[in-house]
Backbone as CSV, one residue per row, in Angstrom:
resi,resn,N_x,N_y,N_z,CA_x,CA_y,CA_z,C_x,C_y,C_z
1,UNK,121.147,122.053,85.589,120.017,121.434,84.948,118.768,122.255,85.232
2,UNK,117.901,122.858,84.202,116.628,122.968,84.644,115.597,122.571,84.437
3,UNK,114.518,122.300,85.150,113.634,121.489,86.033,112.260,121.888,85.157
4,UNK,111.067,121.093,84.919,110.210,121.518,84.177,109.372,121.916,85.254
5,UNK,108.192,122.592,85.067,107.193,122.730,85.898,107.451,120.957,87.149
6,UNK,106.649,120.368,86.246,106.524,119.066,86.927,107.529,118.891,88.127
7,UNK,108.887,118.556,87.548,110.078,118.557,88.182,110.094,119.666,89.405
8,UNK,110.319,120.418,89.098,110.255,121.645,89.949,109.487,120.904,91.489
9,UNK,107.957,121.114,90.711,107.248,120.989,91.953,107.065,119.288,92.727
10,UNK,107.187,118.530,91.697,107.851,117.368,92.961,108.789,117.006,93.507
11,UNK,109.744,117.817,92.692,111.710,118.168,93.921,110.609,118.873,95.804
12,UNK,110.101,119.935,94.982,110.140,120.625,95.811,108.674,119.749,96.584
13,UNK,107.938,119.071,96.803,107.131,118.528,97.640,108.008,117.810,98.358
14,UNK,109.418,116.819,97.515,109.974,115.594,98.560,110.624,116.573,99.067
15,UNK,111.561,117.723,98.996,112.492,118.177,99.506,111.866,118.806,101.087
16,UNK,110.756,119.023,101.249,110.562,119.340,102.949,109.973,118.020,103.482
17,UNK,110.274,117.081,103.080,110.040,115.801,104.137,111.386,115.911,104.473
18,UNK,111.283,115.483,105.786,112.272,114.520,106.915,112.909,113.499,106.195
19,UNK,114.388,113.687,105.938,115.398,113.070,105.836,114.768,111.165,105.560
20,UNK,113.991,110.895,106.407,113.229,109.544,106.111,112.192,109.585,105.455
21,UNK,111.449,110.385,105.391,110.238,109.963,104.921,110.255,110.307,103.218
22,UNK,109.118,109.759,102.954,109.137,109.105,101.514,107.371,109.616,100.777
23,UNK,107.027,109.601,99.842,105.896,109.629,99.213,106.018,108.928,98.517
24,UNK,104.278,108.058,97.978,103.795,107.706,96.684,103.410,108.414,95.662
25,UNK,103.203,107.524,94.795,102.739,108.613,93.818,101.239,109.342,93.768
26,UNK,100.834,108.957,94.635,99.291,109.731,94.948,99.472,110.245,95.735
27,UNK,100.503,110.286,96.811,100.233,111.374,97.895,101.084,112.405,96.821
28,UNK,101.972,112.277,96.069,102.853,113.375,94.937,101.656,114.514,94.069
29,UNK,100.784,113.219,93.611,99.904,114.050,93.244,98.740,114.978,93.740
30,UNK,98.341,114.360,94.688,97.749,115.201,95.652,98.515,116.418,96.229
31,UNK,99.614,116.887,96.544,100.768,117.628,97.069,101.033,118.042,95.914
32,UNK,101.099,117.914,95.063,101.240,119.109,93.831,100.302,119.415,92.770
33,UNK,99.122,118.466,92.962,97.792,118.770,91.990,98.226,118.434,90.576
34,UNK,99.422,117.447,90.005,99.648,116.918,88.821,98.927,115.633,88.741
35,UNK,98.957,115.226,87.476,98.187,113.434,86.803,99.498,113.054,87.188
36,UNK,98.961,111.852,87.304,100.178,110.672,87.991,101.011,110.298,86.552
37,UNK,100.548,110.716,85.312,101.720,110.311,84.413,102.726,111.512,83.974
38,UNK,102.369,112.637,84.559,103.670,113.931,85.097,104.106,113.666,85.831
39,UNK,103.797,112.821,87.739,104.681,112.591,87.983,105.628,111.488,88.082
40,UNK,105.317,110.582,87.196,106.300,109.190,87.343,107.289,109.964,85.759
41,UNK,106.554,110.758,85.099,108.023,111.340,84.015,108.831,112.413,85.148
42,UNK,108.223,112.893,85.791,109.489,113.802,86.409,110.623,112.777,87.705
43,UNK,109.381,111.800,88.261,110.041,111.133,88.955,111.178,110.258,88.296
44,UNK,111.224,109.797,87.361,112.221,109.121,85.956,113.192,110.032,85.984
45,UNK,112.659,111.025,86.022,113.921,112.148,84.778,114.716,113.127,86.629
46,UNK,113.759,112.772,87.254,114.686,113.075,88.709,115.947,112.150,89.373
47,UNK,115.262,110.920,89.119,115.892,109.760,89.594,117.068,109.272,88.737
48,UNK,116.854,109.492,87.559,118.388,109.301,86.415,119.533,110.327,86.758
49,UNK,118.790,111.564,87.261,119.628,112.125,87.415,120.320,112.624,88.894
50,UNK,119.985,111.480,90.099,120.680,111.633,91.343,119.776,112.721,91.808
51,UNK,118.463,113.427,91.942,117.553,114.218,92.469,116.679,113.910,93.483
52,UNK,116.362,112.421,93.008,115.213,111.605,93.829,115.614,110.055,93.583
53,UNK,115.239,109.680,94.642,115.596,108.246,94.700,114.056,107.321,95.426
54,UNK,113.630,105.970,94.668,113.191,105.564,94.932,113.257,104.514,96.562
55,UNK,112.285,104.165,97.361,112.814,103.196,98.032,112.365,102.115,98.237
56,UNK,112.605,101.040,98.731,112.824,99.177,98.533,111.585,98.924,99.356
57,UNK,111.058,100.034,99.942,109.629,99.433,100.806,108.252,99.381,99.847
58,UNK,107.825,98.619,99.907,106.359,98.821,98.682,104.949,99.044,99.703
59,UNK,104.372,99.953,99.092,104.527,100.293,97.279,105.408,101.302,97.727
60,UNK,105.753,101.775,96.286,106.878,102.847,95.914,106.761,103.708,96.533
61,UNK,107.791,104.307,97.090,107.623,105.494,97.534,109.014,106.661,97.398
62,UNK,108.755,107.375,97.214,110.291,108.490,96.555,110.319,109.609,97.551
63,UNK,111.695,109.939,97.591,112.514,111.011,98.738,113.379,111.650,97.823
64,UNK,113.561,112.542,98.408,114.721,114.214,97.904,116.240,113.377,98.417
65,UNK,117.127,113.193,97.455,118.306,112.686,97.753,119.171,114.612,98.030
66,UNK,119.775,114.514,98.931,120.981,115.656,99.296,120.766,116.493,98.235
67,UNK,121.563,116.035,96.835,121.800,116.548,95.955,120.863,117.595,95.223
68,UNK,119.777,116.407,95.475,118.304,117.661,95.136,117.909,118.462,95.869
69,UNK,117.677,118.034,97.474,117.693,119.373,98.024,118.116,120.888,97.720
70,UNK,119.718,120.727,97.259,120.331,121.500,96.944,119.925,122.454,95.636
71,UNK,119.448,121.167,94.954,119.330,121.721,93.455,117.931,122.599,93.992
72,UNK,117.046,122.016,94.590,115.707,123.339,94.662,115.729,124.172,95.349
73,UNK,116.775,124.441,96.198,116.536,125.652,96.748,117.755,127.307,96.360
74,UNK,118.004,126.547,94.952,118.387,127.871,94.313,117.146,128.875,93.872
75,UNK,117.624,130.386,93.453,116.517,130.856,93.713,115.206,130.964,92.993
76,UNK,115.643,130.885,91.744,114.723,130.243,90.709,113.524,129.322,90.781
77,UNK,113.749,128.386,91.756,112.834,127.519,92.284,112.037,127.879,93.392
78,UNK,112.488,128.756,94.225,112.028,128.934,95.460,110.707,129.088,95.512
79,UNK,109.706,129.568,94.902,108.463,129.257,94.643,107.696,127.542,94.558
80,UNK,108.747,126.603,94.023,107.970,125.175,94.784,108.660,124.794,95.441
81,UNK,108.754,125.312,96.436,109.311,124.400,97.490,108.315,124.223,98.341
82,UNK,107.414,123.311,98.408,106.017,123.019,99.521,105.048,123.408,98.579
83,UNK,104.766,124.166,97.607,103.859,124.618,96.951,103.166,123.144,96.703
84,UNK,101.631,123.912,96.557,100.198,123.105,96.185,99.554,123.976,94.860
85,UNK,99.236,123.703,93.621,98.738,124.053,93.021,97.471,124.644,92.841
């Protein structure tokens, strides 16, 4: 699958948190310098597809599931991984 800008760079913001930890969507945007309605479409189009997963604590907050990890650190991506705009 490949990843739009958007995608890209909020795989790659959740993917260096700690196994627990989680972001909102303002700390997402702040950490990648996107409008919050890029990232709730990438967060959608991450989460349908097993990349990112939301969690049950409110408010919302989203994490790098395994799978995505994986998916961003092929090499193509390697440029957002932590990147700030």
């Amino acid at each position: 699958m490949a990843f739009t800008e958007a995608e890209a760079k909020v795989l790659g913001a959740l993917s260096i948190l700690d196994v627990d930890d989680a972001l909102t969507v303002r700390q997402l945007c702040r950490a990648t310098g996107l409008p919050d309605t890029s990232i709730h479409r990438a967060l959608m189009r991450l989460s349908r597809t097993g990349l990112a997963m939301g969690t049950v604590q409110g408010p919302a907050r989203w994490r790098c599931t395994d799978r995505g990890r994986r998916a961003i650190t092929r090499p193509v991506y390697r440029d957002y991984v932590g990147a700030q705009s």
